[in-house]
N, C-alpha and C positions, 0 to 999 in steps of 0.2 A: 896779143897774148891769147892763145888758146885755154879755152876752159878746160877747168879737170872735172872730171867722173870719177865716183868711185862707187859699187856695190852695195848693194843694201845692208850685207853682212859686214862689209868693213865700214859702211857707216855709221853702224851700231857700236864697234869698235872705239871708232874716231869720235863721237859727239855722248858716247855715255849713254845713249836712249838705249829703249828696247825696240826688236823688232819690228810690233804691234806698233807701236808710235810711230816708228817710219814707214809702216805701210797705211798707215792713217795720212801721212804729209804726202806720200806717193798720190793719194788717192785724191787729194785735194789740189795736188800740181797736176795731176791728169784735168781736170777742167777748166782749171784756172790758168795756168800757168804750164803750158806742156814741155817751151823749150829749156827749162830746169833738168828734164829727165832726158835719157837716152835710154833704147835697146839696143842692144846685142843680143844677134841670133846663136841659139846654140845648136850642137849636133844632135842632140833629139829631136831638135822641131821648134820648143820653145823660146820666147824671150829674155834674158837675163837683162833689169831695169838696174841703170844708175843713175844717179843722183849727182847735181850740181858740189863741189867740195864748198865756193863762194857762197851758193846760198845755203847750205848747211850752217854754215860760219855766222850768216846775219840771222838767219832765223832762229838761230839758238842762240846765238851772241854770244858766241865763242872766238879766242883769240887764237895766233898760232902754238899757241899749247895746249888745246882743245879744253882752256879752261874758260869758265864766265866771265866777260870783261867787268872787270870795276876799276878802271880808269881816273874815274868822277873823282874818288873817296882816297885820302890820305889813311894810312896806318894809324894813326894816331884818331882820323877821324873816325873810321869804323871801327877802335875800342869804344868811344865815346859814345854812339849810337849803339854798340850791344850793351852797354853799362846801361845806357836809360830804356833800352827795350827788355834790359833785364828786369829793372826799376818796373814798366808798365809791364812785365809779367806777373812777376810778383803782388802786384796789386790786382790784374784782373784775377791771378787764381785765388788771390784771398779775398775776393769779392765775392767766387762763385762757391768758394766755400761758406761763407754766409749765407748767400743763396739757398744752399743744400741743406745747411744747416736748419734754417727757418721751414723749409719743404717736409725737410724729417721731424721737428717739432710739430707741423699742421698734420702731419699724415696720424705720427703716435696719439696723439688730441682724436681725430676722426674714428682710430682703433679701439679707442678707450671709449670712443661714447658708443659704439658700435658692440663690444663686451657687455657693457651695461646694459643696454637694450635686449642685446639675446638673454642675460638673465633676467631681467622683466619679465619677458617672452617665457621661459623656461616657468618662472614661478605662475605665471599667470594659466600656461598650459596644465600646470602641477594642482591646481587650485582647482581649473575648469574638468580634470579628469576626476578628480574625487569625488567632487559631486557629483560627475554623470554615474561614476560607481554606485554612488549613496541611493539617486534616483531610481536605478536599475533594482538595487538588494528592495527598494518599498513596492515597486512594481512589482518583482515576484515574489513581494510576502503576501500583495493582496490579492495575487491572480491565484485563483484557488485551483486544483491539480483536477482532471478530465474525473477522475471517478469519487473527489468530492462537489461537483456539480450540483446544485440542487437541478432537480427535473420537476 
């Protein structure tokens, strides 16, 4: 049985990736693994690279209806496993809402002592300008003016 190839654009198609991601696996079959790829010369000069259909299919672990296999898992199994992944979601987000909750009580705590402090700050600058005022108005009541000087 002969391998199939198909084009980077129609493998994007076919397995649901983008581009980018297949030129990421191109790029990683070019060293590892070359006989995955094929060129094809084109009439301007350049390459056109395809890609293996087979290993597209394992490496993505796609079935022939380019969907993900889940084989493993019964219907019935995989509601059960989304009901208790629902279950441990709903627990981890009302955990981290606690979390956050406690985070935003330590922060408003740290704002509030942080307010108080700049009024300290504020009353204590308030306090320390007055008097330098007061100092100032005794200094120039007792500095006597150049043409009362005694000589």
């Amino acid at each position: 049985m002969e391998k199939q190839f198909i084009s980077l654009k129609d493998a994007c198609e076919y397995s649901n990736k983008s581009m980018s991601t297949l030129r990421r696996l191109v790029n990683e079959l070019k060293d590892n693994q070359p006989n995955k790829l094929k060129y094809e010369d084109l009439k301007n000069g350049s390459k056109k690279i395809l890609i293996e259909v087979d290993y597209l299919n394992e490496y993505y672990n796609l079935n022939k209806d380019n969907q993900p296999n889940n084989t493993n898992h019964s219907a019935e199994t995989s509601k059960s496993i989304d009901r208790s992944s629902e279950h441990l979601l709903v627990s981890a987000y009302e955990n981290i809402i606690k979390m956050l909750n406690n985070d935003l009580e330590a922060k408003n705590k740290q704002i509030d002592a942080l307010i108080e402090r700049q009024r300290e700050s504020n009353i204590l600058v308030d306090k320390m300008s007055s008097k330098l005022t007061l100092e100032t108005k005794e200094v120039n009541e007792v500095r006597s003016k150049w043409w009362q000087r005694k000589k």
